[in-house]
C-alpha positions, 0 to 999 in steps of 0.5 A, spaced: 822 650 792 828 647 795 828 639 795 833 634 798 835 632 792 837 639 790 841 639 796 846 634 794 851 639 791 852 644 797 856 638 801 860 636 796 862 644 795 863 645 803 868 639 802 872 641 796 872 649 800 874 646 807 880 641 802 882 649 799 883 652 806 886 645 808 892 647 802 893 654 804 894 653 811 899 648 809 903 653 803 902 658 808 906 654 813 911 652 808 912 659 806 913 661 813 918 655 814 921 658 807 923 666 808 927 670 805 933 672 810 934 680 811 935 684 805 937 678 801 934 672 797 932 665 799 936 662 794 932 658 788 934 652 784 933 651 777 935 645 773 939 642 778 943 648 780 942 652 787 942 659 785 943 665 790 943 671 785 937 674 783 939 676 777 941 669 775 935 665 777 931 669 773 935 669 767 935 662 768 927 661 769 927 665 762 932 660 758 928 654 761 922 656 757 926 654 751 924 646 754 916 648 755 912 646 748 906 647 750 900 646 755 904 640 758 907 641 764 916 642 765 919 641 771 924 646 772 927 647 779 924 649 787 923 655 790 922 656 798 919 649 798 915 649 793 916 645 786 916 649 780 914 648 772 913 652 766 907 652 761 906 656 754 899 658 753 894 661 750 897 659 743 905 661 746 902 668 748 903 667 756 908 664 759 906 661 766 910 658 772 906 655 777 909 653 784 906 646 786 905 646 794 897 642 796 895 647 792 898 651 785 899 658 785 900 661 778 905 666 776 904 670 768 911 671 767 914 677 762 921 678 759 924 680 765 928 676 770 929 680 776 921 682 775 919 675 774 922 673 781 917 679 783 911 677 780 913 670 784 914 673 791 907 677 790 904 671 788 906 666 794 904 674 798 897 672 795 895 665 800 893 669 805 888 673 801 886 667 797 885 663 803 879 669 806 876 669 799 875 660 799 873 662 807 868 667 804 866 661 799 865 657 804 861 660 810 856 662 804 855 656 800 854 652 809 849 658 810 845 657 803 845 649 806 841 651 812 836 656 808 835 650 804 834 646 810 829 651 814 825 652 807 824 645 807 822 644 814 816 650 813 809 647 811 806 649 803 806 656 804 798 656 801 796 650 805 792 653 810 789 657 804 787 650 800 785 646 805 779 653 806 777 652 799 778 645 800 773 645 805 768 650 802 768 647 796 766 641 799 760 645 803 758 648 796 756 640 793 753 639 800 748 645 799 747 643 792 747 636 793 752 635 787 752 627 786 760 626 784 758 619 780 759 618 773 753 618 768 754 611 767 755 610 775 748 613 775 744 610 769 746 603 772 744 604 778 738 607 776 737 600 773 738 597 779 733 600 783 728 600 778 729 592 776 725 587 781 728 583 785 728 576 786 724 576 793 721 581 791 717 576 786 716 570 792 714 575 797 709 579 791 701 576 790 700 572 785 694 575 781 694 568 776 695 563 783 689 567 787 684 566 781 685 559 782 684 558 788 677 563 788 675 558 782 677 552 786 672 555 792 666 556 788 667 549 785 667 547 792 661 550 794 658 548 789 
């Protein structure tokens, strides 16, 4: 059962997913201001160097690697538009780029310089295809918010029925006249109702005062 409190994380996920699309659109667009002439190679610089051949620029990404120590961050250059920095992870087995725009795109790199500006291009192809996938996320997660929102809405689906047995129950104790006090409750006012009041007591006879006042007429008649 849905409650407004359980609620709270879906905007913070509609937010997060819309600042996602928001990044992409952003790379994309910096992608497009940033293509590769025909059949040719946009250029990449590495380490302060402008580099118009492929074969150079990948084995220049490779020779920076030397510089990377581990999970913290190395700035080696920029590639259209975009900022790059290597890592060594996974213990010194993955050898990753990532290129910095609003969002960060990851490369695993191999050992080879040519195919490594392959994985990068492939890589930056990608924003499209990441851009639906958040899309998707996102159009899922707002229509789990109003699912939540209409279920919160609808009355206690046994309602109707307890509020039946709640009546007939009531109906039963009628029938059998169920006193619904206490035993104390009961025994005291027992007590009550047996115990005399004091009016009781003015307004009763008095059985000494009335042979009194019969003696004292006889005394009289005498």
């Amino acid at each position: 059962m849905w409650t407004w409190r359980g609620l709270r994380h879906f905007p913070v996920q509609i937010e997060e997913n819309k600042g996602f699309l928001s990044g992409f659109e952003a790379d994309m667009k910096t992608l497009e201001q940033h293509p590769h002439p025909k059949d040719g190679f946009a250029g990449m610089e590495v380490k302060g160097d402008f580099l118009t051949d492929k074969d150079n620029a990948g084995a220049a990404i490779l020779e920076a690697f030397k510089d990377a120590k581990g999970l913290e961050s190395v700035p080696i250059g920029t590639y259209r538009g975009f900022s790059m920095s290597l890592t060594v992870e996974n213990f010194g087995k993955d050898f990753i780029l990532t290129l910095k725009g609003k969002m960060s795109h990851r490369v695993e790199l191999g050992k080879d310089a040519r195919g490594n500006l392959v994985r990068i291009d492939n890589a930056l192809a990608q924003m499209p295809e990441r851009y639906k996938t958040v899309q998707g996320r996102l159009e899922n997660v707002q229509a789990q918010l109003a699912t939540a929102k209409a279920e919160l809405g609808k009355p206690f689906p046994q309602e109707a029925e307890l509020k039946e047995k709640s009546a007939r129950l009531a109906e039963l104790n009628a029938e059998l006249n169920i006193d619904d006090r206490t035993p104390m409750e009961q025994a005291a006012e027992n007590v009550v109702a047996k115990r005399p009041s004091v009016l009781g007591k003015l307004k009763a006879p008095s059985v000494h005062g009335a042979g009194d006042r019969k003696k004292s007429h006889e005394q009289e008649a005498r």
